[in-house]
KOLROPA-831005 format. One record per atom (N, C-alpha, C): residue number from 1; residue in three letters; x negated, y negated, z. Coordinates in steps of 0.05 Angstrom, whole numbers, plus 5000, padded with zeros to 4 digits. Layout:
BEGIN
+-----+---------+------+------+------+
! num ! residuo !    x !    y !    z !
+-----+---------+------+------+------+
! NUM !     Ala !    X !    Y !    Z !
...
+-----+---------+------+------+------+
***
This chain:
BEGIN
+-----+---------+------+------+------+
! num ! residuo !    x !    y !    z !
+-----+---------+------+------+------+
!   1 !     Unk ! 2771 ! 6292 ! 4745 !
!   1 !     Unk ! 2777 ! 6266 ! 4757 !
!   1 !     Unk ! 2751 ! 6249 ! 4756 !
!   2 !     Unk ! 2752 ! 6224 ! 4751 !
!   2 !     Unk ! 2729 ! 6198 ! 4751 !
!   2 !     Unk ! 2734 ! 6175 ! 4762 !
!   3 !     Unk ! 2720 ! 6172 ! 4778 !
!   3 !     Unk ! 2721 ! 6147 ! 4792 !
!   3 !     Unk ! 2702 ! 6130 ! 4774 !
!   4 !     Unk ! 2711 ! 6104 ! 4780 !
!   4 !     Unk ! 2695 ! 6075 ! 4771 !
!   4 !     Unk ! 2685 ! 6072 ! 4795 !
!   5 !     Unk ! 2645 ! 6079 ! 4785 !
!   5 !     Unk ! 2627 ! 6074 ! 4808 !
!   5 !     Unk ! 2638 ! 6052 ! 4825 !
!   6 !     Unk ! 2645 ! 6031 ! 4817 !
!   6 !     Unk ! 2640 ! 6002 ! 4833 !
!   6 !     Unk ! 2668 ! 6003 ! 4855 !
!   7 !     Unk ! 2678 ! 6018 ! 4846 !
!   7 !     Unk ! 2701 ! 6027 ! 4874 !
!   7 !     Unk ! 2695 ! 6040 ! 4894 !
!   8 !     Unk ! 2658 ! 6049 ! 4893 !
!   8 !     Unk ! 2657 ! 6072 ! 4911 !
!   8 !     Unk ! 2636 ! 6045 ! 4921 !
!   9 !     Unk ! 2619 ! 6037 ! 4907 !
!   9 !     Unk ! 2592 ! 6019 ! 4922 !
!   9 !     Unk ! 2593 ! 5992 ! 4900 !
!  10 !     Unk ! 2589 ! 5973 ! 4922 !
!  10 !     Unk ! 2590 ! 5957 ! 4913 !
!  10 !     Unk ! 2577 ! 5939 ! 4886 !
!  11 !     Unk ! 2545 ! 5948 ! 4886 !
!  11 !     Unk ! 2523 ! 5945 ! 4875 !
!  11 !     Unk ! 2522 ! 5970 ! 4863 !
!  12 !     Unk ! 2533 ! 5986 ! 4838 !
!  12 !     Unk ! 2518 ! 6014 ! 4842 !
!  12 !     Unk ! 2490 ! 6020 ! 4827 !
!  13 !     Unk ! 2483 ! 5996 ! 4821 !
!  13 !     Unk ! 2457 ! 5999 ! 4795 !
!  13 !     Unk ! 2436 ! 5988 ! 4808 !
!  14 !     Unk ! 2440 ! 5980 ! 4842 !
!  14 !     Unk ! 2414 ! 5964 ! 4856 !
!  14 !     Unk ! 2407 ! 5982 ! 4877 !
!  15 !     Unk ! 2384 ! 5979 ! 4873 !
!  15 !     Unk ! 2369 ! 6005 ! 4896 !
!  15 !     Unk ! 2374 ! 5985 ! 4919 !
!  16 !     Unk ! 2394 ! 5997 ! 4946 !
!  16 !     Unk ! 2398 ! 5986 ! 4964 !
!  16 !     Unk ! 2405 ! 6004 ! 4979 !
!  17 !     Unk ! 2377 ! 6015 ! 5002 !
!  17 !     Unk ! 2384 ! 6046 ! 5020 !
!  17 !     Unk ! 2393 ! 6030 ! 5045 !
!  18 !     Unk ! 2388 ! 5998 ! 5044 !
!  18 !     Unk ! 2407 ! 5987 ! 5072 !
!  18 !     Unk ! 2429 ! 5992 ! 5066 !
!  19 !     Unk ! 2448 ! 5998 ! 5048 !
!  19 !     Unk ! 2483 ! 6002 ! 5051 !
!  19 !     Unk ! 2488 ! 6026 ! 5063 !
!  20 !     Unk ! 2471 ! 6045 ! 5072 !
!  20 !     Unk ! 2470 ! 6063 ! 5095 !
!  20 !     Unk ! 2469 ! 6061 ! 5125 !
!  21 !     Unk ! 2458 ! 6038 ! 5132 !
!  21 !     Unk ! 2446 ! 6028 ! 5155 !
!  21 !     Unk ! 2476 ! 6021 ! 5179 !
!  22 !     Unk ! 2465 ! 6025 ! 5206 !
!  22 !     Unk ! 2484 ! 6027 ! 5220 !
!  22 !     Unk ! 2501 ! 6000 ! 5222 !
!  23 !     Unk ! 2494 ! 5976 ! 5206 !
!  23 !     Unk ! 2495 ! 5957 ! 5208 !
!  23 !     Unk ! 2522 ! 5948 ! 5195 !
!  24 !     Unk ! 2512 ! 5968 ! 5170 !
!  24 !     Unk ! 2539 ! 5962 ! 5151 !
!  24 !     Unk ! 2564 ! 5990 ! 5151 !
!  25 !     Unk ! 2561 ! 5999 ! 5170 !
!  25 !     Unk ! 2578 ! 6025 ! 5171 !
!  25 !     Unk ! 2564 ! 6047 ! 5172 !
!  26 !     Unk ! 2542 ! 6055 ! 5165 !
!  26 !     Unk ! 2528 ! 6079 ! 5169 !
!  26 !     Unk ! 2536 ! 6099 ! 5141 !
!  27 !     Unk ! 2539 ! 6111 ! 5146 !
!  27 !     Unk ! 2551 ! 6134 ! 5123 !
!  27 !     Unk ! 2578 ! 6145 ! 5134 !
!  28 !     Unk ! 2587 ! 6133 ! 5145 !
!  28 !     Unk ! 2616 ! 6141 ! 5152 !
!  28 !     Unk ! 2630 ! 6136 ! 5133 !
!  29 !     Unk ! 2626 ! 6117 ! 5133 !
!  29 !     Unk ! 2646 ! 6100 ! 5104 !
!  29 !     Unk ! 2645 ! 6113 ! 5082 !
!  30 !     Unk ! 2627 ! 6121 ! 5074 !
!  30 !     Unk ! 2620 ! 6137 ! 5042 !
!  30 !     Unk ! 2620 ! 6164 ! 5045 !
!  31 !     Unk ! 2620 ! 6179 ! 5074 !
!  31 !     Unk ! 2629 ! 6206 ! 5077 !
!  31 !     Unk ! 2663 ! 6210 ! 5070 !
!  32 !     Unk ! 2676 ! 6183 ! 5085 !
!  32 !     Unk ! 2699 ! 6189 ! 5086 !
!  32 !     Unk ! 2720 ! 6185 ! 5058 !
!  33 !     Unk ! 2703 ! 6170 ! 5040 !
!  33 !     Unk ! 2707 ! 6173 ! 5020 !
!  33 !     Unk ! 2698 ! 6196 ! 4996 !
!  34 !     Unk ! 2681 ! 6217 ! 5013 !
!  34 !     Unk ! 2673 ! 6242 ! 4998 !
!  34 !     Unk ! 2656 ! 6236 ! 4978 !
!  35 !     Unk ! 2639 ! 6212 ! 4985 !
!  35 !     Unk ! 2624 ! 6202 ! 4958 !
!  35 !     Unk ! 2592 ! 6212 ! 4978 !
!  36 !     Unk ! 2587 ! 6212 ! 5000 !
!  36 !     Unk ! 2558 ! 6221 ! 5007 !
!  36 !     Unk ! 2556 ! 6246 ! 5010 !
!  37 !     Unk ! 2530 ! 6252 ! 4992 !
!  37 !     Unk ! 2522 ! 6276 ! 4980 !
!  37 !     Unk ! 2491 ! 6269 ! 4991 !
!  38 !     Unk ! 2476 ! 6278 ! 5005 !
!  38 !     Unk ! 2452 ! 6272 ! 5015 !
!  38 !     Unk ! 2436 ! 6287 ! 4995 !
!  39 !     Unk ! 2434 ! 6312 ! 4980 !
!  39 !     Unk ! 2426 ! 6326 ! 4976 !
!  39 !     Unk ! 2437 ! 6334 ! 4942 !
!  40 !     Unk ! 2450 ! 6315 ! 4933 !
!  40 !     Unk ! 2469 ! 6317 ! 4912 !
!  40 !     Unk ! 2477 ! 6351 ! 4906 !
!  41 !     Unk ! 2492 ! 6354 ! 4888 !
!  41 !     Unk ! 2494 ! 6381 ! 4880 !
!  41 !     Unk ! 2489 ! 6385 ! 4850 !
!  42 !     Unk ! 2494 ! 6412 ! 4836 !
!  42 !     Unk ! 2491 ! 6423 ! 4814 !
!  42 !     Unk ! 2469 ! 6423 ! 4805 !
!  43 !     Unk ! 2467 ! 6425 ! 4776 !
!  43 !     Unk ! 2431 ! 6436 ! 4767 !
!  43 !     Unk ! 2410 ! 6409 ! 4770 !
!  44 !     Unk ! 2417 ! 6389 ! 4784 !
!  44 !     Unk ! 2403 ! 6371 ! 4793 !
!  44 !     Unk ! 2401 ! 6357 ! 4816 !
!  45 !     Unk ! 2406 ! 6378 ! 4841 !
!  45 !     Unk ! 2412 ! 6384 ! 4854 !
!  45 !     Unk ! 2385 ! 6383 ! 4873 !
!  46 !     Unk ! 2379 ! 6368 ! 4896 !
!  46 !     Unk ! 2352 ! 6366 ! 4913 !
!  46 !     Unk ! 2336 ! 6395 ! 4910 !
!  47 !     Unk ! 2313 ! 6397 ! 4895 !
!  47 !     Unk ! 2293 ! 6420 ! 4895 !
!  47 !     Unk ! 2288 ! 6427 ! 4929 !
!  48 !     Unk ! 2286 ! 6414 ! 4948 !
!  48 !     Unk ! 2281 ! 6408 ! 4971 !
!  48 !     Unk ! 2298 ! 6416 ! 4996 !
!  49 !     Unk ! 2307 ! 6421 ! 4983 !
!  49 !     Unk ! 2349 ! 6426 ! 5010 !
!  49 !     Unk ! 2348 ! 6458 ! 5012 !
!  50 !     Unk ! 2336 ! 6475 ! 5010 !
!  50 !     Unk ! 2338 ! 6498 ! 5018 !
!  50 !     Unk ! 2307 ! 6493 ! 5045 !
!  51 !     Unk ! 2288 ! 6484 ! 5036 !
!  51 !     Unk ! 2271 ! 6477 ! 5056 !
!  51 !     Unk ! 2272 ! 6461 ! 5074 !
!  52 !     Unk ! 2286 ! 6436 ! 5066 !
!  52 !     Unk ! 2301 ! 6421 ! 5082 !
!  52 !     Unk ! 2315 ! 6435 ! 5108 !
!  53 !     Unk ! 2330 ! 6458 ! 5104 !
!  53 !     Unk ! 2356 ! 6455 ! 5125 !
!  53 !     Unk ! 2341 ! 6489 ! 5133 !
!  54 !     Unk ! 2317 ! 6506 ! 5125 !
!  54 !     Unk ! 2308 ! 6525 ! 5141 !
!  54 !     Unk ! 2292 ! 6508 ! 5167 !
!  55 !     Unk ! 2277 ! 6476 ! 5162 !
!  55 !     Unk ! 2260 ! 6460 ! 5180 !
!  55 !     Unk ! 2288 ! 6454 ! 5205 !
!  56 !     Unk ! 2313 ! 6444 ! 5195 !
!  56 !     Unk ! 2323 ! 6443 ! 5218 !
!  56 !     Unk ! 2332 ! 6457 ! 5227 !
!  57 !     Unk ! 2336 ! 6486 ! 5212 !
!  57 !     Unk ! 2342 ! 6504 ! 5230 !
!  57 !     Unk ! 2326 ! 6515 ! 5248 !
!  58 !     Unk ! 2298 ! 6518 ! 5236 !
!  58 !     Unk ! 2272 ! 6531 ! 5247 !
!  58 !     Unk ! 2276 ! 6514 ! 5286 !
!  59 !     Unk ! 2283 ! 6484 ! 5276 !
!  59 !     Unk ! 2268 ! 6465 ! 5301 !
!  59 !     Unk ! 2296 ! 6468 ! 5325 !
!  60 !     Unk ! 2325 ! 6477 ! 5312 !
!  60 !     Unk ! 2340 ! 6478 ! 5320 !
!  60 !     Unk ! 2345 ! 6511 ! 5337 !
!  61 !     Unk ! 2326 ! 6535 ! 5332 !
!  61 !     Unk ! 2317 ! 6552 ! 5341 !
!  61 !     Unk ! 2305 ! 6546 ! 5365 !
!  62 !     Unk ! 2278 ! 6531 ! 5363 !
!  62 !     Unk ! 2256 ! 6527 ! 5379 !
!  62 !     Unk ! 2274 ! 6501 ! 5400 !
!  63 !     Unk ! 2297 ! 6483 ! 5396 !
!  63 !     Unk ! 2305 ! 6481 ! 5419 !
!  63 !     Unk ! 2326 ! 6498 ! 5440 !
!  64 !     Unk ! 2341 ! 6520 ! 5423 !
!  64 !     Unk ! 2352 ! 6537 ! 5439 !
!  64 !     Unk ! 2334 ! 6551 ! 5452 !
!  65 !     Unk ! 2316 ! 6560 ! 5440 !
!  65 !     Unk ! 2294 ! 6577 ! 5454 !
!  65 !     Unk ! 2280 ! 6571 ! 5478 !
!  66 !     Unk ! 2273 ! 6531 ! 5475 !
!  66 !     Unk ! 2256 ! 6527 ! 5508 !
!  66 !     Unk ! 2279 ! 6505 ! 5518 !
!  67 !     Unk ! 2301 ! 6503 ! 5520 !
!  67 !     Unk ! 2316 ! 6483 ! 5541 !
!  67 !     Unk ! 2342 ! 6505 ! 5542 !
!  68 !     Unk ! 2347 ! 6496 ! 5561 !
!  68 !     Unk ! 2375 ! 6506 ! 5568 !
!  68 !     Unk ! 2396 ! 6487 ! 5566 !
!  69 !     Unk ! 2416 ! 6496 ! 5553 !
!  69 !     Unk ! 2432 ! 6474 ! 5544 !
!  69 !     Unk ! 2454 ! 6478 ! 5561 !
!  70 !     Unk ! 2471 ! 6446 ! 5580 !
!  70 !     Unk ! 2481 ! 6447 ! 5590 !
!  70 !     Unk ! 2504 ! 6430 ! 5583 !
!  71 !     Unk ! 2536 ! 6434 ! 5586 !
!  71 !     Unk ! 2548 ! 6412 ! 5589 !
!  71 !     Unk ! 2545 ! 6388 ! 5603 !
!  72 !     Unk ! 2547 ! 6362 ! 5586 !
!  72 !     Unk ! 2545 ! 6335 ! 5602 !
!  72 !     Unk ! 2571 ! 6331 ! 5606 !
!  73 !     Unk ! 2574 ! 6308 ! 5634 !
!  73 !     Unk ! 2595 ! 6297 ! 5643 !
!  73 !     Unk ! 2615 ! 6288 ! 5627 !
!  74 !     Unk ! 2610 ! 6278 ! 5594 !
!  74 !     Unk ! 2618 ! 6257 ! 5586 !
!  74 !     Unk ! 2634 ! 6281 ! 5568 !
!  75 !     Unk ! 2632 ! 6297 ! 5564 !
!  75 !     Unk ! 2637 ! 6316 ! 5553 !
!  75 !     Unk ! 2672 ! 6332 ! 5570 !
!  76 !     Unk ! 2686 ! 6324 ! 5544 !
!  76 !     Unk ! 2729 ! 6336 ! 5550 !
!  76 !     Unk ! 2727 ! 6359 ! 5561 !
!  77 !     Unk ! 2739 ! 6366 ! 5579 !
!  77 !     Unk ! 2743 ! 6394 ! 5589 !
!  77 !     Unk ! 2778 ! 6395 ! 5592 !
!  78 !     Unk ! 2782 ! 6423 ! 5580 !
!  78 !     Unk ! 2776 ! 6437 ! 5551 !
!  78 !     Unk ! 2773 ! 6432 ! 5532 !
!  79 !     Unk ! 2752 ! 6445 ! 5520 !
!  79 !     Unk ! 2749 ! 6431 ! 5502 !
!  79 !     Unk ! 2766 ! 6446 ! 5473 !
!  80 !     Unk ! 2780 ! 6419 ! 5453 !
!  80 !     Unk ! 2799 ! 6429 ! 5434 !
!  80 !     Unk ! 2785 ! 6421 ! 5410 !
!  81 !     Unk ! 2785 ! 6431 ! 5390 !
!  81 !     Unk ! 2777 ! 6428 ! 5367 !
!  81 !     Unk ! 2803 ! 6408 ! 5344 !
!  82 !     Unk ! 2786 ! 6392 ! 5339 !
!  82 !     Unk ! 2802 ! 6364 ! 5322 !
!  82 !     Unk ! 2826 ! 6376 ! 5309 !
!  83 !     Unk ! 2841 ! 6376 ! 5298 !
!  83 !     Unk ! 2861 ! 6380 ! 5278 !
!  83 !     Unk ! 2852 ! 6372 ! 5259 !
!  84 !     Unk ! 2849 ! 6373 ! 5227 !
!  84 !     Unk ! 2849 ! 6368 ! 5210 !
!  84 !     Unk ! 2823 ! 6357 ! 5199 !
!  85 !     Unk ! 2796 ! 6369 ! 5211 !
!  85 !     Unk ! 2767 ! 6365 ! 5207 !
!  85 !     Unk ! 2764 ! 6389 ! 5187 !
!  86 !     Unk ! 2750 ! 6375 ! 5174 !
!  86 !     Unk ! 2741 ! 6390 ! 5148 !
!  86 !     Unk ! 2712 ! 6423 ! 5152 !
!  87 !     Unk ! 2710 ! 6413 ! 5180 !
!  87 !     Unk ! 2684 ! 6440 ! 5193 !
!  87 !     Unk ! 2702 ! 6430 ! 5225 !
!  88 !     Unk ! 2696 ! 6447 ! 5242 !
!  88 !     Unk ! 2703 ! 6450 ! 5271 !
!  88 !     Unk ! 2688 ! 6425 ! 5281 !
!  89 !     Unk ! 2696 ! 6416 ! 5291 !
!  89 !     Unk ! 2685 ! 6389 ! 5310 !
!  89 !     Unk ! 2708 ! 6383 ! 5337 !
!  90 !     Unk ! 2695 ! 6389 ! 5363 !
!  90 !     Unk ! 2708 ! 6381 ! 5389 !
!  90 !     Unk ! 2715 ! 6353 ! 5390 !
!  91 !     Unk ! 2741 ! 6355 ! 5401 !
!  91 !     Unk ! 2755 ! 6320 ! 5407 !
!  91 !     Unk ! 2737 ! 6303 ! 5422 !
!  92 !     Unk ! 2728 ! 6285 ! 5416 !
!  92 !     Unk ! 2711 ! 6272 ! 5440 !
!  92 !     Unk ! 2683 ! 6271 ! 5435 !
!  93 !     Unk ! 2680 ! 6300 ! 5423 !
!  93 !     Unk ! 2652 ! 6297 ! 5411 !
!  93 !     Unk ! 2638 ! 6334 ! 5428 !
!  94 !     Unk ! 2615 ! 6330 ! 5437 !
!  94 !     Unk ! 2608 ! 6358 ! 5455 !
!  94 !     Unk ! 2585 ! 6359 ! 5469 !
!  95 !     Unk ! 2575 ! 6343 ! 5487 !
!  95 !     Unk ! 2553 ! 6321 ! 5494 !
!  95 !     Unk ! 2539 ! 6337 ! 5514 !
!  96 !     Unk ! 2519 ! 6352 ! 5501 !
!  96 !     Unk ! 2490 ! 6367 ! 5531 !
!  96 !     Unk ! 2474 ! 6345 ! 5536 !
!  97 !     Unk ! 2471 ! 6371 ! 5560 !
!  97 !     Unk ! 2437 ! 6370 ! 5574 !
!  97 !     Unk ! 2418 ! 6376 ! 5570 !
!  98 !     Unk ! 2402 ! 6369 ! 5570 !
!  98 !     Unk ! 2369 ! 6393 ! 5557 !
!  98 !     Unk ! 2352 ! 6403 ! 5582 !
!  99 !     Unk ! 2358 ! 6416 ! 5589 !
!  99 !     Unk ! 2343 ! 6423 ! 5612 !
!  99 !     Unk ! 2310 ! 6437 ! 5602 !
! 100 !     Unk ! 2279 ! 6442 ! 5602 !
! 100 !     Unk ! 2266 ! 6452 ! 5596 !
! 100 !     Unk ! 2263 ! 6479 ! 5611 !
! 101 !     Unk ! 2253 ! 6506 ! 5600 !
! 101 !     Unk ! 2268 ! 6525 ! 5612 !
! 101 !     Unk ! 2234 ! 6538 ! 5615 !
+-----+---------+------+------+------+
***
């Protein structure tokens, strides 16, 4: 299957990293069209993205490690997981506290 770039972005031959920006939709829009790839894939594929995602996991360690994470108010009780999300994601969203421990 091929898409014609200009159905996915409007400009696709102009360096323009504002059509990301929260201003114009964020990357919602181009996720939900399965066209954002942060990290592209295959043999040209970010050299960087295995280092990339050990840093957030490393930093995502070190905040389980010193806060205690609490449910916030704002946060559905029970909580149900979306129907038809492509990874598990809670309705509503899943909103802590950071307590320093």
């Amino acid at each position: 299957m091929q898409l014609e770039t200009t159905s996915v972005f409007n400009n696709p031959e102009e360096f323009d990293p504002e059509r990301f920006s929260p201003e114009k939709g964020g990357t919602k829009l181009y996720r939900d069209k399965g066209v954002f790839i942060p990290f592209s894939d295959g043999p040209r594929a970010c050299l960087g993205q295995k280092f990339a995602l050990t840093q957030v996991k490393a930093g995502i360690v070190d905040i389980v490690k010193n806060y205690e994470l609490m449910p916030n108010s704002k946060t559905e009780e029970p909580i149900v997981i979306a129907p038809g999300e492509f990874t598990s994601a809670p309705v509503g969203g899943l909103w802590l506290n950071f307590k320093e421990s």
